[in-house]
C-alpha positions as CSV (number, residue, x, y, z in Angstrom):
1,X,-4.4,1.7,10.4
2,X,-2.0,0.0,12.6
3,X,1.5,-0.3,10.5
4,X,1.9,-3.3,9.4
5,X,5.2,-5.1,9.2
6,X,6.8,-3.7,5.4
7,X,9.9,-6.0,5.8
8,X,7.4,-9.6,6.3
9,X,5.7,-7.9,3.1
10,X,9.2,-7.5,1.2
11,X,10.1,-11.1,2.5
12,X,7.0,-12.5,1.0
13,X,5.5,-10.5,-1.9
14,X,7.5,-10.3,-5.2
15,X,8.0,-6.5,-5.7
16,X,6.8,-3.6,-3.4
17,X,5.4,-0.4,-5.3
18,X,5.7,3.0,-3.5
19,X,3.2,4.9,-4.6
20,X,3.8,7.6,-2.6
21,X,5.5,7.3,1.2
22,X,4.4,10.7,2.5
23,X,0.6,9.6,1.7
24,X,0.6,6.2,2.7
25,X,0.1,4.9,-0.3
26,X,2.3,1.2,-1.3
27,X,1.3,-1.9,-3.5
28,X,2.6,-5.4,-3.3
29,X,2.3,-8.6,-5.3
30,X,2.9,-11.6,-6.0
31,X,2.6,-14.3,-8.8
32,X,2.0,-18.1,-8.7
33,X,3.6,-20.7,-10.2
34,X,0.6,-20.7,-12.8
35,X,0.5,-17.3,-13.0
36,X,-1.9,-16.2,-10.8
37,X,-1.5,-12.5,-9.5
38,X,-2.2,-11.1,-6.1
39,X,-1.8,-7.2,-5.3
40,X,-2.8,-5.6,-2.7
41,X,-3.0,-1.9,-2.5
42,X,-2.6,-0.3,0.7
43,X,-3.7,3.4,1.7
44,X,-2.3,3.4,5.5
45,X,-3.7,7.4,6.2
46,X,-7.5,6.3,4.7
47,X,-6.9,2.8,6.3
48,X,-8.1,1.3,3.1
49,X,-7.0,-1.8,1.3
50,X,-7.9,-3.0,-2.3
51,X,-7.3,-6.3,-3.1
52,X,-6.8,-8.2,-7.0
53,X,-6.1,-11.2,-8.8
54,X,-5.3,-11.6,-12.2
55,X,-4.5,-14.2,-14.2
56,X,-2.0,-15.4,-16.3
57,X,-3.9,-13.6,-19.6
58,X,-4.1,-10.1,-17.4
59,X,-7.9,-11.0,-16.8
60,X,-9.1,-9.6,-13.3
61,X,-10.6,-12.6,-11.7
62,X,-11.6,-11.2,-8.7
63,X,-11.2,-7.1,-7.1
64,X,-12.4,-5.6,-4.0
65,X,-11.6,-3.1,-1.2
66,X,-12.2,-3.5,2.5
67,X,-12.4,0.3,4.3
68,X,-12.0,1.1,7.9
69,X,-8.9,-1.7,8.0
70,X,-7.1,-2.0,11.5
71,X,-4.0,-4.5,11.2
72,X,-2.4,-7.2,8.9
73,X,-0.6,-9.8,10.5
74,X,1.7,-12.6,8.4
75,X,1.1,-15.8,9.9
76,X,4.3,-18.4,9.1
77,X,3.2,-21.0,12.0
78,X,2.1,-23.7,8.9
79,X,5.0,-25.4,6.9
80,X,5.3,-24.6,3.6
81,X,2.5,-22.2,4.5
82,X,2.3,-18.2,4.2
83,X,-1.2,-16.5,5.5
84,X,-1.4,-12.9,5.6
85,X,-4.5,-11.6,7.8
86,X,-6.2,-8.7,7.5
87,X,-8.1,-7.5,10.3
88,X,-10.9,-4.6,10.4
89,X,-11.7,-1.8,12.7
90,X,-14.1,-3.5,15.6
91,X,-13.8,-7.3,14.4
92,X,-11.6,-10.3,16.0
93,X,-11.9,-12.3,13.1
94,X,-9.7,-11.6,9.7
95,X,-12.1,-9.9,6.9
96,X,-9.4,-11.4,4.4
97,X,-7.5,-14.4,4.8
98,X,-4.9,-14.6,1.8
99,X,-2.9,-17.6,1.0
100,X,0.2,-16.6,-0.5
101,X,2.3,-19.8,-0.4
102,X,2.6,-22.9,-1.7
103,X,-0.3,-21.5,-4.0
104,X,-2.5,-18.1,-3.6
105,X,-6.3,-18.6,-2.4
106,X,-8.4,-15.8,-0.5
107,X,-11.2,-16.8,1.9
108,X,-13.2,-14.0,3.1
109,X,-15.5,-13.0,6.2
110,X,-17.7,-10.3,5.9
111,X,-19.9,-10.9,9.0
């Protein structure tokens, strides 16, 4: 997987979890207002990335892993707005689209 950028991560996500640097292995999230989790897990060396939201009650609501990942890219060019896009290997359209700000909301393509 392409490195993504860790300090738009930092800026953007709540807390950064290293699981273990010399494997590639981090975690990031971030809570709504309402209490909505998003983490993402990311292993850079088996270009994996696992993706769950929880809610306020620690209920998983949703939780999925995309393989073969290529390149996440934060997109700031909305007001108000922060996307984070998550390409795969051999696709020019993002398999994840992840609202993080004002509120989170994932829309995914798996064409």
């Amino acid at each position: 997987m392409r490195l993504y950028d860790r300090i738009e991560f930092l800026e953007f996500f709540d807390t950064e979890k290293i699981l273990d640097e010399e494997a590639g292995l981090f975690e990031y999230y971030v809570t709504s207002p309402e209490g909505i989790t998003f983490d993402v897990y990311i292993n850079l060396y088996e270009c994996t990335i696992c993706f769950t939201l929880t809610s306020k009650d620690n209920t998983d609501l949703v939780d999925f892993a995309f393989h073969n990942m290529h390149t996440v890219v934060c997109d700031t060019n909305k007001p108000g707005s922060i996307y984070f896009l998550f390409y795969q290997e051999g696709k020019e359209d993002p398999v994840v689209t992840a609202l993080i700000k004002p509120v989170i909301a994932l829309s995914l393509n798996t064409e």
